[in-house]
N, C-alpha and C positions, 0 to 999 in steps of 0.2 A: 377107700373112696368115700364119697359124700353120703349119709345115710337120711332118708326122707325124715324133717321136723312132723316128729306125732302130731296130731290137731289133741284140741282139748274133747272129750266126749260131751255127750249129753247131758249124761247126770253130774258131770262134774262143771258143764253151763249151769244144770240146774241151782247145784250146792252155791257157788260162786255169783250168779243172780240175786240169790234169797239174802246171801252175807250182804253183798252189796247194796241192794236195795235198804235193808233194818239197816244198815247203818249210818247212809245217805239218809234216810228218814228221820230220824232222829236227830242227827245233826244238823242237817238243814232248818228243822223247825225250830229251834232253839236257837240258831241263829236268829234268825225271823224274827220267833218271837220277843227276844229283847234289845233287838234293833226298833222294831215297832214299838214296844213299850218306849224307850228313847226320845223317839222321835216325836211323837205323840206329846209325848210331855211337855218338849221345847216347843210346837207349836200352840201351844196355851200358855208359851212363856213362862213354863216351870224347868228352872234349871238343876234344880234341887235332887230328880229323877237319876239315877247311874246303872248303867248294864250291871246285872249279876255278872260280875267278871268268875268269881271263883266257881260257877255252875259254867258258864265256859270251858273255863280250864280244864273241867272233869271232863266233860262233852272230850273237848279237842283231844285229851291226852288217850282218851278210849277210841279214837280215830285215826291216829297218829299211830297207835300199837297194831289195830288192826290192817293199815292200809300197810304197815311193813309186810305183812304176812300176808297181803293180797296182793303188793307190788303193782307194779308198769302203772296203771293210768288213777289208781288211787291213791299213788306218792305223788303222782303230776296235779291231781287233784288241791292234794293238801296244800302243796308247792303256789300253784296257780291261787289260792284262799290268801294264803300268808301275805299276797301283794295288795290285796284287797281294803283297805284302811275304811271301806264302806261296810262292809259287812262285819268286820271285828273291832273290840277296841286292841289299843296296841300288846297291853298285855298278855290278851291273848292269841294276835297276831305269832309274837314271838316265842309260843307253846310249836308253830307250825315250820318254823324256819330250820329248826335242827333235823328235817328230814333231806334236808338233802347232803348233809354225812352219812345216816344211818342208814344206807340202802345195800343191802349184799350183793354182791356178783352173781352171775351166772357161773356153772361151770367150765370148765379149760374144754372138755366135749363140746359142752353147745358152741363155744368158740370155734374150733374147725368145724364142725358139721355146716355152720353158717358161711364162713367163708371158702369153703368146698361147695355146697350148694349156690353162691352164687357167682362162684369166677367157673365153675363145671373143670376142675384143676384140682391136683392135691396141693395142699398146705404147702408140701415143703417146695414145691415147685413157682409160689408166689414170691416164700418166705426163706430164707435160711437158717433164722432162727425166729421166735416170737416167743415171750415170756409167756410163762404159765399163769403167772400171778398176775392179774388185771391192776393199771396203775390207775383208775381212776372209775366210780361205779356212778351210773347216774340211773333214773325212773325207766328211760326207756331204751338204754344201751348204755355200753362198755369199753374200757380203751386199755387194751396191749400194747407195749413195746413190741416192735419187730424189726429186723433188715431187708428192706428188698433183696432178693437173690440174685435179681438183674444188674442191679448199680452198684450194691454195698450198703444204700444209705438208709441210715435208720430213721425209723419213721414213728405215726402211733396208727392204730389199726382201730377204727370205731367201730364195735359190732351193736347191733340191736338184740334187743331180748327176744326169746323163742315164742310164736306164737301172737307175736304183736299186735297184728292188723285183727284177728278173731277175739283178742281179749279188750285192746280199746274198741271193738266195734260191740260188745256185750256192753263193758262197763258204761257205754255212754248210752248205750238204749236203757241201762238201769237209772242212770243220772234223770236221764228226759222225762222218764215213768215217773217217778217220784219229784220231780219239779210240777211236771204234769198235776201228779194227786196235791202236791201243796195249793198251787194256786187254785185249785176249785174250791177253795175253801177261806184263802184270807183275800186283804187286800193289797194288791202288788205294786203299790206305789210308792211300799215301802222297802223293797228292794226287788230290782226288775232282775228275778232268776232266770226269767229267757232269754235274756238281753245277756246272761251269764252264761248259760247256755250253750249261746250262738259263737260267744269269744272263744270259750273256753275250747269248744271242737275245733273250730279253725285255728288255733293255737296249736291244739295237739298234732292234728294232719298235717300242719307244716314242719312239725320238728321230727315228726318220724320219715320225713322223705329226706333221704338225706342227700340227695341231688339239686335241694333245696338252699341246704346249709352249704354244700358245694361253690353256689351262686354268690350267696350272701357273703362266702368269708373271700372270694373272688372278688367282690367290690370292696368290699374294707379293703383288700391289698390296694386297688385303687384309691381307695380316697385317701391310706396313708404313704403313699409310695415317695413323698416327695419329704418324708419326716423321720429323720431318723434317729428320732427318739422312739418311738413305735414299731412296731415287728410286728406283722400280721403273716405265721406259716404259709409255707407254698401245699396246694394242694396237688395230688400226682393225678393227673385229669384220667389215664386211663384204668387205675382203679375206682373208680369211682360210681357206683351202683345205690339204689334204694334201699337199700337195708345192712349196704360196708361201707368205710369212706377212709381212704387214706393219705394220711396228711404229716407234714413233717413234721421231727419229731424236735420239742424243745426242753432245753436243757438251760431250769433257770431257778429261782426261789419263791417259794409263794408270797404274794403280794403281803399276807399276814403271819411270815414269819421271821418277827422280828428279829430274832436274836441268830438266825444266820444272814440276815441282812446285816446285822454290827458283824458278825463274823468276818461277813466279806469286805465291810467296811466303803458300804455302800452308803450316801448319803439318803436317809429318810425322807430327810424334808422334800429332796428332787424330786425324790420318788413317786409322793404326795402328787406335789405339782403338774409333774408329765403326768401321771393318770388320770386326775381332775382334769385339766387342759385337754386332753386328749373324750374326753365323754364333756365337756363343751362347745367344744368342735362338733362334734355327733349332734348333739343337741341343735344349737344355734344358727351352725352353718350348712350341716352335711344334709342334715334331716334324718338321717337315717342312724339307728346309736345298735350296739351292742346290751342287749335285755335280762341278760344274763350275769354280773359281773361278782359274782361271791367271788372269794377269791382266791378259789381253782381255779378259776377260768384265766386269772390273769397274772403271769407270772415276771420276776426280772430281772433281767438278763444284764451282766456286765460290759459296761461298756470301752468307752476311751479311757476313763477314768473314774475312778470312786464318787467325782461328782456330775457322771455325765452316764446315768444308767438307762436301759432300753426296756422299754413296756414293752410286752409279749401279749397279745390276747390271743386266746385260744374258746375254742365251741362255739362254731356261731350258729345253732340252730333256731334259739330264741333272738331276734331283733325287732325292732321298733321302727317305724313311720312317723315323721312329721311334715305333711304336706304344706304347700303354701298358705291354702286356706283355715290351716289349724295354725300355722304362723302367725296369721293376720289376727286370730282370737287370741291368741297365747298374746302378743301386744297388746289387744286391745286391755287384757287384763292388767298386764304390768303397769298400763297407762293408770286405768282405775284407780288401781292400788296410790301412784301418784298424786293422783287428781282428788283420791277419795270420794269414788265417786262407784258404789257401791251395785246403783244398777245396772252399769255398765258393763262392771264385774260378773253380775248375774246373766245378761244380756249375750256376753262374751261364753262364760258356761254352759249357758242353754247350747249354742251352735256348737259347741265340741260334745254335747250330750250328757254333760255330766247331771243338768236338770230330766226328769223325766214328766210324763204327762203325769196330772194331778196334783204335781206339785207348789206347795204355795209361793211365788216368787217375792212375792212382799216380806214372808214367814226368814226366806232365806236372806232375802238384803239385810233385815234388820241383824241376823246371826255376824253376817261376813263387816257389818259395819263397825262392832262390836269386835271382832277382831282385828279389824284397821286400828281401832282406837289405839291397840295394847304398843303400836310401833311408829304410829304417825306421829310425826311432829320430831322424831328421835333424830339427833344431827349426825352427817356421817360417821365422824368416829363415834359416836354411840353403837350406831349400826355395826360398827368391822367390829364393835367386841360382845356383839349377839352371839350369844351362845346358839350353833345351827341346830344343834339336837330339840335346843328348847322351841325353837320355831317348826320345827318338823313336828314334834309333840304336838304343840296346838293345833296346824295344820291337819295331823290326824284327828283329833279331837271334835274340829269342826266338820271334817266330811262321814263322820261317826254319826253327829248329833242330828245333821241333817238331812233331807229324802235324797242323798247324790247317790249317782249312781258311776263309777268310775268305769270310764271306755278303757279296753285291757291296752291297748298303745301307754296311754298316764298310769295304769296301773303299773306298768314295767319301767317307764320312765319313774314313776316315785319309789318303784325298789331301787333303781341305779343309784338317784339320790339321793336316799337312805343309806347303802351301800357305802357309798364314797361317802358320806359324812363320817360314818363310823370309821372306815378304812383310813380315811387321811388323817385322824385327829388321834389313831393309835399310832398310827406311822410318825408322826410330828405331832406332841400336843400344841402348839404354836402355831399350828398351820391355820390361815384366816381365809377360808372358806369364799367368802364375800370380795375380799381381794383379788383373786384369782378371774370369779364373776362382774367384777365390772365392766371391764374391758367389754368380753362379749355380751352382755346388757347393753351398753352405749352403741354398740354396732348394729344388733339385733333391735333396738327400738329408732335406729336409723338416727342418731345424734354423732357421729362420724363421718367425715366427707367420704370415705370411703363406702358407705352405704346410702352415701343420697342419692345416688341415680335406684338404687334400688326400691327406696324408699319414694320419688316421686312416679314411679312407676304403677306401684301398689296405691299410690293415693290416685292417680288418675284411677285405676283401677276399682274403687271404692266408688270416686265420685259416678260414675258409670253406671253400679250396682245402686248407689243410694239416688238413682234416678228412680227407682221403684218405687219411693218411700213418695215421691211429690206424687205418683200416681193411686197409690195408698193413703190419704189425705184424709177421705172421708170418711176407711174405716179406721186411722187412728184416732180421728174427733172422736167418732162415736166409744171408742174403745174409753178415753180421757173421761167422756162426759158420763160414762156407765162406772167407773171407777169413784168421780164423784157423787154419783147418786146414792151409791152402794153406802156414803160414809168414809170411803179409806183413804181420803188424800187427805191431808191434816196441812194447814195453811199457818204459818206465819206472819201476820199484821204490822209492819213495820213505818214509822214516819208520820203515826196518826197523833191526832189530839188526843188532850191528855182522858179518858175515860174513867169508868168505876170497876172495870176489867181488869181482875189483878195481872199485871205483866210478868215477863220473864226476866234475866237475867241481864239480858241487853235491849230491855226495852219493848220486844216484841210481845203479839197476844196469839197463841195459838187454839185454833179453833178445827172443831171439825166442820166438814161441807157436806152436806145433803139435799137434796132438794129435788124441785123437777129443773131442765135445761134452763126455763124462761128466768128462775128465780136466782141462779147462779152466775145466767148473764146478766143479772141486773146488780149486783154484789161487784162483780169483778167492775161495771163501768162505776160503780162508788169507789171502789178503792183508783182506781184512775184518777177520776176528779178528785178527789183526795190529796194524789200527789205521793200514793203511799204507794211500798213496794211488799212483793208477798217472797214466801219463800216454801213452794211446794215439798214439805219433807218428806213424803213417803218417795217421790218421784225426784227427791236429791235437785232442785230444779228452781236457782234464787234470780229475780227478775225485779225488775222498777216499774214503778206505776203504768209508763206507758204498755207494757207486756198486758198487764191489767184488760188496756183497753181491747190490745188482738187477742185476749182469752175470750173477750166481753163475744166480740166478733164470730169468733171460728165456736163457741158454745151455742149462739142463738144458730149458726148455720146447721150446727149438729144439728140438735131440736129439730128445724126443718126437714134434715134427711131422715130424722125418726122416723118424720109423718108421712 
């Protein structure tokens, strides 16, 4: 029968505190510190500046060694860093990503002990048979082959690690302590570790409930029920507990291994396709994706034929959210990108969180315009033969360089597609990534009749919300006319007589603006009568004289509500 799971002692809280914390400490800071150094840099527009990557690398691999040896919520730790493109650069990102092979099992003991403690039942009276050898080891539980005794049918058996709930609720009072002592010390603007925190617990507490993941892989079978390209296992509702979970069992090839996928003489490139297609759907349409996708989780199954193979996903304890309102941002971004229109871009990031307080948003447009540059102007087929790895790269690069702070939803979403760019382009070097994303882009930014009612929805919907903005009037003037006075709006003169003012390129004279309100609104009604048009560059924002005249207007208004 079932024998009570020991608790961990005192002194061995103690021992396991102290490791914890020296380790967390040092790690932590060192992240810190040459994120900060970074950042710091690029805000005085020195790009020159680079992370010690190779003092990383030693940090992470000394963390990486010890958090094996410490297991459960210091592998999940590592795990949860590795998605992070804010806090590391990518080199040393991918020092962290190999921990989730290297994790040992528990023992075949703690295996029945646990599922005898929570069905109050012997083993064999669930099971008829259940391997000894664990087929698959993760951070914070384990998965057996076994046969129901009941049916016959074979299944996998999830068990948790011993001790769970008292070692993540140590390890994370160690994490808080030592985020705690960091920030009394530097400035957290340069990466908000509360804000890391807060994800990173409610990440963990959801993946140890496994009545949790019960739900979650219960709705996947819904969202995919009608596609039968995709297999989402049945789960057996009345084993189903907080610390076991049992779920059918599948019998298929790992997404990355190749050479029994030619074995079977399975088409690649499908393969590719169905499982892109399938985390676009998640993405675009469903809102809700699978967060997890190495490629254990996701295996394939033979189908009708060699070119008509079935996606299997498997563990859904980690999952993702994208609500409406991070829809409406996530457009407005792609809009940007479009439009080149950079503040918007900013604008759009702020409200998904990825801006945090104190950071400089002028500092950040000028970074992400600079990165439009590298792709704008490129004609579609330029585009379909972008290398995706190298756009992901920079991508990293730029949420590296600057104060962002990644919400852990994007941070799972940019390991998925990470993930699948690597996966599909081993599976198929020809596979064109962007291809595949049209389609749902074109629907998703509502350029499909299929999405126009949805799309005139969301716009009433907006015009509604930006009724705020005509009520907000007078502290945008004032916010405009403090921007100017500061110096930081930088104007473009365009249409004027000929001057002693060296021009630009096309004619124009770029000036900065300072002053008091009265002197600015007397400027802007020159350039009016002028006939001359400006072009606010820091505020991306090109206008004709007559604009001139309602800057003239709504600046002397400001001025007055100063007073």
């Amino acid at each position: 029968m079932q024998k009570k799971i020991p608790r961990v002692n005192r002194f061995s809280q103690f021992i396991r505190s102290f490791r914890v914390v020296r380790l967390l400490l040092w790690t932590l800071w060192v992240i810190y510190r040459e994120r900060q150094r970074v950042v710091k840099a690029r805000e005085r527009g020195n790009y020159e500046i680079q992370p010690n990557t190779d003092v990383l690398i030693e940090v992470l691999v000394a963390f990486r060694q010890t958090a094996i040896k410490l297991g459960v919520l210091m592998i999940k730790l590592g795990q949860f860093m590795s998605t992070r493109a804010d806090l590391l650069p990518e080199r040393a990102l991918a020092v962290l990503t190999s921990l989730q092979d290297e994790v040992p099992p528990e023992s075949f003991d703690h295996v029945v002990n646990a599922i005898e403690s929570e069905y109050k039942k012997p083993v064999g009276e669930l099971f008829s048979h259940i391997e000894t050898d664990c087929a698959a080891a993760a951070s914070l539980g384990q998965v057996h082959k076994a046969v129901l005794a009941k049916t016959g049918e074979t299944v996998a058996v999830k068990i948790q690690r011993p001790n769970i709930d008292q070692l993540v609720a140590m390890d994370l009072n160690s994490l808080r302590f030592v985020i705690w002592v960091i920030t009394k010390f530097v400035d957290t603007r340069f990466i908000d570790l509360r804000g890391f925190y807060r994800e990173f617990r409610r990440t963990v507490y959801e993946e140890i409930d496994f009545v949790t993941e019960a739900t979650n892989a219960r709705r996947f079978k819904e969202m995919f029920k009608d596609d039968p390209t995709i297999y989402i296992p049945t789960i057996y509702e009345e084993y189903i507990t907080r610390r076991v979970l049992v779920i059918e069992w599948i019998d298929g090839v790992k997404l990355n291994d190749y050479a029994a996928l030619d074995a079977a003489k399975i088409d690649r490139l499908q393969v590719a396709n169905r499982t892109v297609n399938a985390y676009f759907y998640q993405f675009f349409e469903a809102g809700f994706f699978h967060a997890d996708p190495h490629p254990g989780n996701i295996f394939v199954k033979a189908g009708s034929s060699p070119e008509a193979p079935v996606i299997a996903f498997l563990d859904f304890g980690m999952v993702g959210s994208i609500t409406k309102g991070m829809k409406r941002s996530i457009r407005d971004i792609f809009l940007g990108f479009i439009m080149r229109d950079a503040h918007m871009i900013v604008q759009a990031l702020s409200r998904l969180g990825f801006i945090g307080e104190g950071a400089n948003p002028v500092a950040i447009e000028k970074a992400i315009t600079l990165f439009m540059e590298q792709y704008h102007g490129a004609t579609l087929a330029q585009m379909r033969d972008l290398d995706m790895g190298e756009i992901a790269q920079d991508m990293v690069n730029l949420l590296y360089d600057q104060p962002f702070h990644i919400p852990a939803q994007f941070a799972f979403t940019g390991r998925a597609v990470s993930t699948l760019v690597g996966v599909s382009t081993g599976l198929a070097p020809d596979f064109n990534f962007l291809e595949i994303a049209t389609p749902y882009a074109r629907s998703f930014l509502g350029l499909d009749a299929n999405s126009a009612r949805e799309t005139m929805q969301e716009v009433l919907t907006q015009l509604l919300e930006n009724g705020k903005v005509l009520m907000n009037l007078p502290r945008s003037v004032e916010n405009l006319i403090t921007r100017l006075d500061s110096g930081q709006v930088e104007v473009k003169l365009a249409n004027l007589p000929q001057t002693k003012t060296r021009r630009g390129r096309n004619g124009s004279i770029s000036v900065q603006i300072a002053g008091s309100g009265s002197r600015i609104s007397l400027l802007f009604m020159f350039l009016a009568s002028m006939g001359g048009g400006i072009y606010l560059t820091n505020i991306h924002m090109e206008a004709p004289g007559w604009f001139c005249l309602g800057l003239a207007a709504l600046t002397a208004l400001g001025t007055l509500f100063r007073r």
